[in-house]
C-alpha positions as CSV (number, residue, x, y, z in Angstrom):
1,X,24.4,10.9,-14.3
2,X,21.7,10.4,-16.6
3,X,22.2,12.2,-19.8
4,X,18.4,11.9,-20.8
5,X,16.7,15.0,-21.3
6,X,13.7,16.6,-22.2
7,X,13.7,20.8,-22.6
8,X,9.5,20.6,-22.8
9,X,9.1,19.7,-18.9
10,X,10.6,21.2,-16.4
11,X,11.7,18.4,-14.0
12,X,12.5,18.5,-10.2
13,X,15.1,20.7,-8.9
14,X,18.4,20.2,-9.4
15,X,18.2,18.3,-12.8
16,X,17.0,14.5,-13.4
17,X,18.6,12.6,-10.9
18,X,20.9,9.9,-10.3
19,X,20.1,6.6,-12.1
20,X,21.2,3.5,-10.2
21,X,24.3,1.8,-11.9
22,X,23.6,-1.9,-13.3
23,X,26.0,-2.7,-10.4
24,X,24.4,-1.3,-7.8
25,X,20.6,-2.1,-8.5
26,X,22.0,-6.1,-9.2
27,X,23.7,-5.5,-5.3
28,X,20.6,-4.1,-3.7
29,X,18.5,-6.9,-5.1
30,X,20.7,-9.6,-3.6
31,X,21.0,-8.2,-0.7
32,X,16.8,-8.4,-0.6
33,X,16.9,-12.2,-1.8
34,X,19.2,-12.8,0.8
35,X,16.9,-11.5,3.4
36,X,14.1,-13.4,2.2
37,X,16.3,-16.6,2.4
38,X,17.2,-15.4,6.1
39,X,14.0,-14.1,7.9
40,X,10.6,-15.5,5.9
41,X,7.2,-16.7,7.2
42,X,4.7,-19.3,6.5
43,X,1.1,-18.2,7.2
44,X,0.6,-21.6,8.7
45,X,3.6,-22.0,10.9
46,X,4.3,-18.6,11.9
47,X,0.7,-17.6,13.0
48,X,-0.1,-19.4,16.1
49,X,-4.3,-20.4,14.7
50,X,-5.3,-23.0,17.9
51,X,-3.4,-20.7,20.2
52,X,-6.5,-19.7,22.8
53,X,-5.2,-16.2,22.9
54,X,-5.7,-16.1,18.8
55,X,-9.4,-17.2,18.8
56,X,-11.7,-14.8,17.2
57,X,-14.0,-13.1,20.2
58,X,-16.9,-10.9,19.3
59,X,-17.1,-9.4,22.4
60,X,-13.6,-8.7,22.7
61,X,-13.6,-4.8,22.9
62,X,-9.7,-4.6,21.5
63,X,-11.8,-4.7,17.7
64,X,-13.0,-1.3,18.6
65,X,-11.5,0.9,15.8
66,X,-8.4,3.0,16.9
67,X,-8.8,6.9,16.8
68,X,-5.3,7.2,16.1
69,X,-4.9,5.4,13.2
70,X,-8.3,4.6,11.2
71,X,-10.9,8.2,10.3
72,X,-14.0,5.6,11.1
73,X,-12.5,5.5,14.8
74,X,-11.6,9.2,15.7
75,X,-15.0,10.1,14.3
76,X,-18.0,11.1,16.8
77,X,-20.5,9.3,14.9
78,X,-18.5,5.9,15.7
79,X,-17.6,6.9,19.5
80,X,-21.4,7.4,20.1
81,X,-22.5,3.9,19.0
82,X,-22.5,1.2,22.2
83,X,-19.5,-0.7,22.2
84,X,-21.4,-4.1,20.8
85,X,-21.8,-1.6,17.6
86,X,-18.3,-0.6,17.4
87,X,-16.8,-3.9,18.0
88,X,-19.2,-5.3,14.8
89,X,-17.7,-2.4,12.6
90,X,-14.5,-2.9,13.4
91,X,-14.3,-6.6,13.0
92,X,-16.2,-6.0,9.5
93,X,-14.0,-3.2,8.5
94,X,-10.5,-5.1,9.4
95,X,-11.9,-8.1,7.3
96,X,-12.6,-6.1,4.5
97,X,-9.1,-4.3,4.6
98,X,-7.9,-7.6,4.6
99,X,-9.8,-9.0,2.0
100,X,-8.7,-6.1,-0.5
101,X,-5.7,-6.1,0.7
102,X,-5.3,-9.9,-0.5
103,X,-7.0,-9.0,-3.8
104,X,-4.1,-6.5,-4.1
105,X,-1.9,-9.3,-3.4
106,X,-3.0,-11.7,-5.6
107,X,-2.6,-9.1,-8.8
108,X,0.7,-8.8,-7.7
109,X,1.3,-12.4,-8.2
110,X,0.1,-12.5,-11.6
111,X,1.7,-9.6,-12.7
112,X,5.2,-11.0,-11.4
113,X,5.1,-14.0,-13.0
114,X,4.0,-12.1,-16.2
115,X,7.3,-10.2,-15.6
116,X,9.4,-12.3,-15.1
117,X,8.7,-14.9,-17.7
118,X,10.7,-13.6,-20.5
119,X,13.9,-12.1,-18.4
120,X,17.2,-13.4,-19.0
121,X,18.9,-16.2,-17.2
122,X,21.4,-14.5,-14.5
123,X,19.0,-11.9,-14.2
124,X,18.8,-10.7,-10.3
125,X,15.4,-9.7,-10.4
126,X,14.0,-12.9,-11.7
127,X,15.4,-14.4,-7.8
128,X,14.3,-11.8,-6.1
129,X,10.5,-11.6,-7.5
130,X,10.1,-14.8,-7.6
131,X,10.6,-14.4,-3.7
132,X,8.4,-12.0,-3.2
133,X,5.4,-13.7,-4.9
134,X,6.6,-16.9,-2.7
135,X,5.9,-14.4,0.5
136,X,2.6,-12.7,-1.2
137,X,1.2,-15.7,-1.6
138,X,1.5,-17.3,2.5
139,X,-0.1,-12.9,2.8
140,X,-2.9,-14.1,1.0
141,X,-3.4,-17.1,2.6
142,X,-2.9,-15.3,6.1
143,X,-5.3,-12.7,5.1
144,X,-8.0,-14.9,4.0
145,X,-7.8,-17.1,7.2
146,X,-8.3,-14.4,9.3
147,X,-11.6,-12.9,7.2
148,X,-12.5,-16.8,7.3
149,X,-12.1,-16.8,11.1
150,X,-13.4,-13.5,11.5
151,X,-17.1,-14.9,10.0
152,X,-17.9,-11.8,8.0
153,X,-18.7,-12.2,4.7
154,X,-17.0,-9.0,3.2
155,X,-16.8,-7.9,-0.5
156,X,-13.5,-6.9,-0.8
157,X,-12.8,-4.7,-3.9
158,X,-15.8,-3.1,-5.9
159,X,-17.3,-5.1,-8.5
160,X,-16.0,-2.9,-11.2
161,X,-12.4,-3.8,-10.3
162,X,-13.5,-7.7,-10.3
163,X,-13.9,-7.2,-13.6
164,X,-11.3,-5.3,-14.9
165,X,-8.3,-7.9,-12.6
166,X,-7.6,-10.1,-15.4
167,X,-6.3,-7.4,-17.8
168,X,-4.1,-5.7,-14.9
169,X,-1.0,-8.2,-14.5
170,X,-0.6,-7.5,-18.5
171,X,0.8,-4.6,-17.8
172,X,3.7,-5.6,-16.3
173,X,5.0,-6.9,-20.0
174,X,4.0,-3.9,-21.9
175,X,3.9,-1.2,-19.2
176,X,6.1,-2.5,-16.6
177,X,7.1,1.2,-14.6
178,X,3.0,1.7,-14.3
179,X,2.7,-1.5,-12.7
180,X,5.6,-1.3,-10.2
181,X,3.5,2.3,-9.9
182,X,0.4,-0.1,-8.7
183,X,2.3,-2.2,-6.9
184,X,3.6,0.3,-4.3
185,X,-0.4,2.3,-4.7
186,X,-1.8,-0.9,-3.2
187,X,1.3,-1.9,-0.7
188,X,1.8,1.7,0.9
189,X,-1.6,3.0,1.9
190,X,-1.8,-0.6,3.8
191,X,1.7,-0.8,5.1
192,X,1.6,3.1,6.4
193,X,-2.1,2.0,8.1
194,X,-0.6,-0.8,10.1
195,X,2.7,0.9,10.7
196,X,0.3,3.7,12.6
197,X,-1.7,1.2,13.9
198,X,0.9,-0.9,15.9
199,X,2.9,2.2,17.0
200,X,-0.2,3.9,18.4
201,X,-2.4,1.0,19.5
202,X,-2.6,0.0,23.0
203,X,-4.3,-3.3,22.3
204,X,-5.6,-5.1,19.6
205,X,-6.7,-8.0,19.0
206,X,-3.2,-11.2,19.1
207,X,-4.7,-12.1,15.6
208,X,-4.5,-9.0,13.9
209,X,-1.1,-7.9,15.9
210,X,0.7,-11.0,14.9
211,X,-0.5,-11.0,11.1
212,X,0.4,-6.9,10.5
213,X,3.8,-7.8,12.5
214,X,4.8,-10.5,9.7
215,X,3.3,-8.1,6.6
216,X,5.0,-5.0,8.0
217,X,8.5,-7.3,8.2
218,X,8.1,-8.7,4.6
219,X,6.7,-5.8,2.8
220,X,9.2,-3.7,3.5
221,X,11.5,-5.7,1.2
222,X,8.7,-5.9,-1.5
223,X,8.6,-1.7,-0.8
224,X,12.1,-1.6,-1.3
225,X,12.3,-3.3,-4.7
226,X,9.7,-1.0,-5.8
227,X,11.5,1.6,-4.9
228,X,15.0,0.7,-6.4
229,X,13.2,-0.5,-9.6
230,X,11.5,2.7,-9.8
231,X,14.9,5.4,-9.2
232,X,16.6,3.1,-12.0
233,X,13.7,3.1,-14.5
234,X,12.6,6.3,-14.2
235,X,15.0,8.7,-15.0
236,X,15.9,6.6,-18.3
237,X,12.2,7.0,-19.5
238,X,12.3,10.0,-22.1
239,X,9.4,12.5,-23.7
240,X,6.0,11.7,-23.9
241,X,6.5,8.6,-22.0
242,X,7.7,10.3,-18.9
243,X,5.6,12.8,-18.8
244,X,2.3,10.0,-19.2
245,X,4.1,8.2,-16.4
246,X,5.0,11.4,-14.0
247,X,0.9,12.4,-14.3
248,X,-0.5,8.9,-14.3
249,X,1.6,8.4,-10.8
250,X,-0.7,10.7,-8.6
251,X,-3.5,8.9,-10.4
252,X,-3.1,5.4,-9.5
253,X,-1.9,6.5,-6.2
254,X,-5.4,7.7,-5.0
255,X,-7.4,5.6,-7.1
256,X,-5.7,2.7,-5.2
257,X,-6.1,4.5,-1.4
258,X,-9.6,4.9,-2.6
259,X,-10.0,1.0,-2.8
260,X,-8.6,0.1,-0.4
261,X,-9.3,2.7,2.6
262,X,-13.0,3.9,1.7
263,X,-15.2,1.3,2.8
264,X,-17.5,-0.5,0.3
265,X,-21.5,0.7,-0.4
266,X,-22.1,-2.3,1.5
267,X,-20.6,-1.4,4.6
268,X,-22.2,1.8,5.0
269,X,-25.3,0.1,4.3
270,X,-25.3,-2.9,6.9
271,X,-24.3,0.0,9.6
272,X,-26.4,2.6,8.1
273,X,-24.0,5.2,8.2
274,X,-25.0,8.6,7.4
275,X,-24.0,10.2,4.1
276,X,-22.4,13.0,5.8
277,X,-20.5,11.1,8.1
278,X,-18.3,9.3,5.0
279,X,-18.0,12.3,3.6
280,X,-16.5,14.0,6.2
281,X,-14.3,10.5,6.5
282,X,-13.0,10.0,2.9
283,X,-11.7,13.0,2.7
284,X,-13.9,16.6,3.4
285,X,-12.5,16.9,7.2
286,X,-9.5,18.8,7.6
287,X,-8.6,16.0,9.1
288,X,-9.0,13.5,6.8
289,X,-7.5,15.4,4.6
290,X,-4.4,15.9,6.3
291,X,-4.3,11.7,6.9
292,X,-4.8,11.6,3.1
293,X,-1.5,13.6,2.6
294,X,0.3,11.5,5.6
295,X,-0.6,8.6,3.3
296,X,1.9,9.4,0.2
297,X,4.7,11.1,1.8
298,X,6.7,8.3,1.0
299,X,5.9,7.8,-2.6
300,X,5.9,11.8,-3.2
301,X,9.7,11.5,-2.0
302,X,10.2,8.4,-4.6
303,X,8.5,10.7,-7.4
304,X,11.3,13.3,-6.8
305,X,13.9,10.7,-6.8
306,X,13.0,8.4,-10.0
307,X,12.6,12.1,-12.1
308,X,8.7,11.9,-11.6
309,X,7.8,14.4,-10.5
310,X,7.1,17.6,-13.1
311,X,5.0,21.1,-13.3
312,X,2.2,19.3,-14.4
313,X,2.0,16.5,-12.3
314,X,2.6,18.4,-8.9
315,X,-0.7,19.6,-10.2
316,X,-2.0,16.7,-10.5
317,X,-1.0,15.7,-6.5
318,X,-2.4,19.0,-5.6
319,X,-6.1,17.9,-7.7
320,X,-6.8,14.9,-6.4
321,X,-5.9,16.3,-2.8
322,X,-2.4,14.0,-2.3
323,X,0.2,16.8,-2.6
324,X,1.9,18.2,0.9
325,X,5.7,18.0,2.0
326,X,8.1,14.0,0.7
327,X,9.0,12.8,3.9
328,X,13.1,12.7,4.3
329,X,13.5,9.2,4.6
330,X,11.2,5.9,4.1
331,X,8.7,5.0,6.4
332,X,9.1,8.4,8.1
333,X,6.4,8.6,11.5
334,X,3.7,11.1,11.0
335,X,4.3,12.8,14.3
336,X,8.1,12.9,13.3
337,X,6.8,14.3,10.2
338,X,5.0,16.8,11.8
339,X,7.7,18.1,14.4
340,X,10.1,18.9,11.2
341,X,7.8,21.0,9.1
């Protein structure tokens, strides 16, 4: 057990908790490089392009949104448009997910190979990341050649955040628990999406099916290391700098599911969408708020586990509208979710 303590903040209940031995963290991330030897994709080998069944049809009417898994889809405004209408907003809106999604991506990269420039030889996690930004980079090439094929010329991230990029990998040298922070802010909003989507999706398009299939099977190592880097850092953080960290968490959390799941100025405009209607979506509805919640059941249980998780910053969850019950295990369904509270 941790012997770190700090009698200004009243951490989780039951004490700080376990850190991860040296031994045991080193284990878990073999174990991960080992998968990535065994089961790994190329975006160019694995993703069947010139297969008929893959081409990009925008009549196709499997593009239409999915109510169960995406606010723009359950909402009436959407349902009432013709189908042409809701088939062009859900080929734009997938390409744009995409496109940020890739822009996450590509941070990640950088901010890797900032990290792991100056570890030791031997060191476990220099093998293991440097496997992960092998498989985020075929992602970003997968997700670009499906916005490519797709024909819409989508923005991606804001501007704002276009300009601020460069300075982000940095702070995986000088700030290195924040950025694992990031990391998992711009992996789990998009990983808990497509999880929903493929479990409650009927159809969608091959395209789309195939490329969340391969993400959903390679981000959950890249999850995982988060995750284990994350319970072993965290409770050996002490004072001020844990209890920055424990409030900042919440922050980046939404700022990132902000990105990446409320659609650009530029979509509502091409679609005219009423003002009301996005408000309602991202996140006034009852609703949408409880999908907001669903969102960060995973990371609220991580919180609790890596000791970040205080007074103040359930406060800060309950603020910006992200607070509810962790889920009890990783990856945790929604409707499971639902039948235990």
């Amino acid at each position: 057990m941790s012997t770190t303590t700090d009698s200004t903040v009243d951490w989780a209940e039951g004490g700080l908790p376990e850190e991860l031995t040296r031994q045991e963290y080193a284990e878990t991330l073999r174990m991960l490089s080992q998968a990535s030897v065994d089961r790994h994709f190329d975006a160019f080998v694995d993703v069947p392009w010139d297969d008929p069944d893959f081409r990009i049809d925008p009549t196709d009417a499997r593009w239409v949104l999915p109510a169960t898994a995406d606010p723009l889809g359950a909402h009436p405004w959407y349902q009432a448009q013709s189908l042409e209408r809701q088939i062009e907003i859900g080929m734009w809106r997938q390409a744009n997910i995409l496109k940020v999604g890739l822009q996450f991506e590509n941070l990640l990269i950088r901010g890797i190979m900032q990290y792991v420039f100056s570890l030791r030889n031997g060191s476990p996690e220099f093998r293991y990341l440097t496997h992960e930004a092998t498989e985020e980079c075929h992602h970003t090439q997968m997700f670009q050649e499906t916005v490519n094929r797709i024909g819409v010329d989508v923005p991606g991230m804001p501007r704002y955040m276009k300009v601020v990029a460069p300075v982000i990998p940095w702070f995986a040298s000088f700030a290195p628990v924040g950025f694992f922070i990031a990391v998992l802010a711009g992996e789990e909003p998009i990983d808990h999406t497509q999880k929903a989507v493929l479990r409650d999706a009927k159809e969608m398009p091959p395209v789309i099916a195939r490329i969340m299939q391969i993400h959903i099977a390679e981000e959950a190592r890249h999850i995982s290391f988060a995750h284990e880097y994350l319970k072993r850092r965290g409770p050996r953080m002490t004072g001020l700098s844990r209890q920055f960290t424990a409030v900042m968490f919440p922050v980046i959390m939404r700022l990132a599911c902000d990105l990446i799941m409320v659609p650009p100025k530029e979509f509502r405009e091409t679609f005219d969408i009423p003002e009301d209607v996005m408000k309602d979506l991202y996140w006034r509805a009852p609703e949408s708020r409880v999908r907001l919640s669903e969102l960060f059941s995973d990371v609220r249980m991580l919180a609790e586990e890596a000791g970040l998780m205080t007074r103040l910053s359930r406060r800060v969850w309950r603020l910006l509208k992200i607070d509810g019950r962790s889920a009890r295990y990783r990856g945790e369904p929604a409707v499971a979710f639902d039948e235990a509270s």
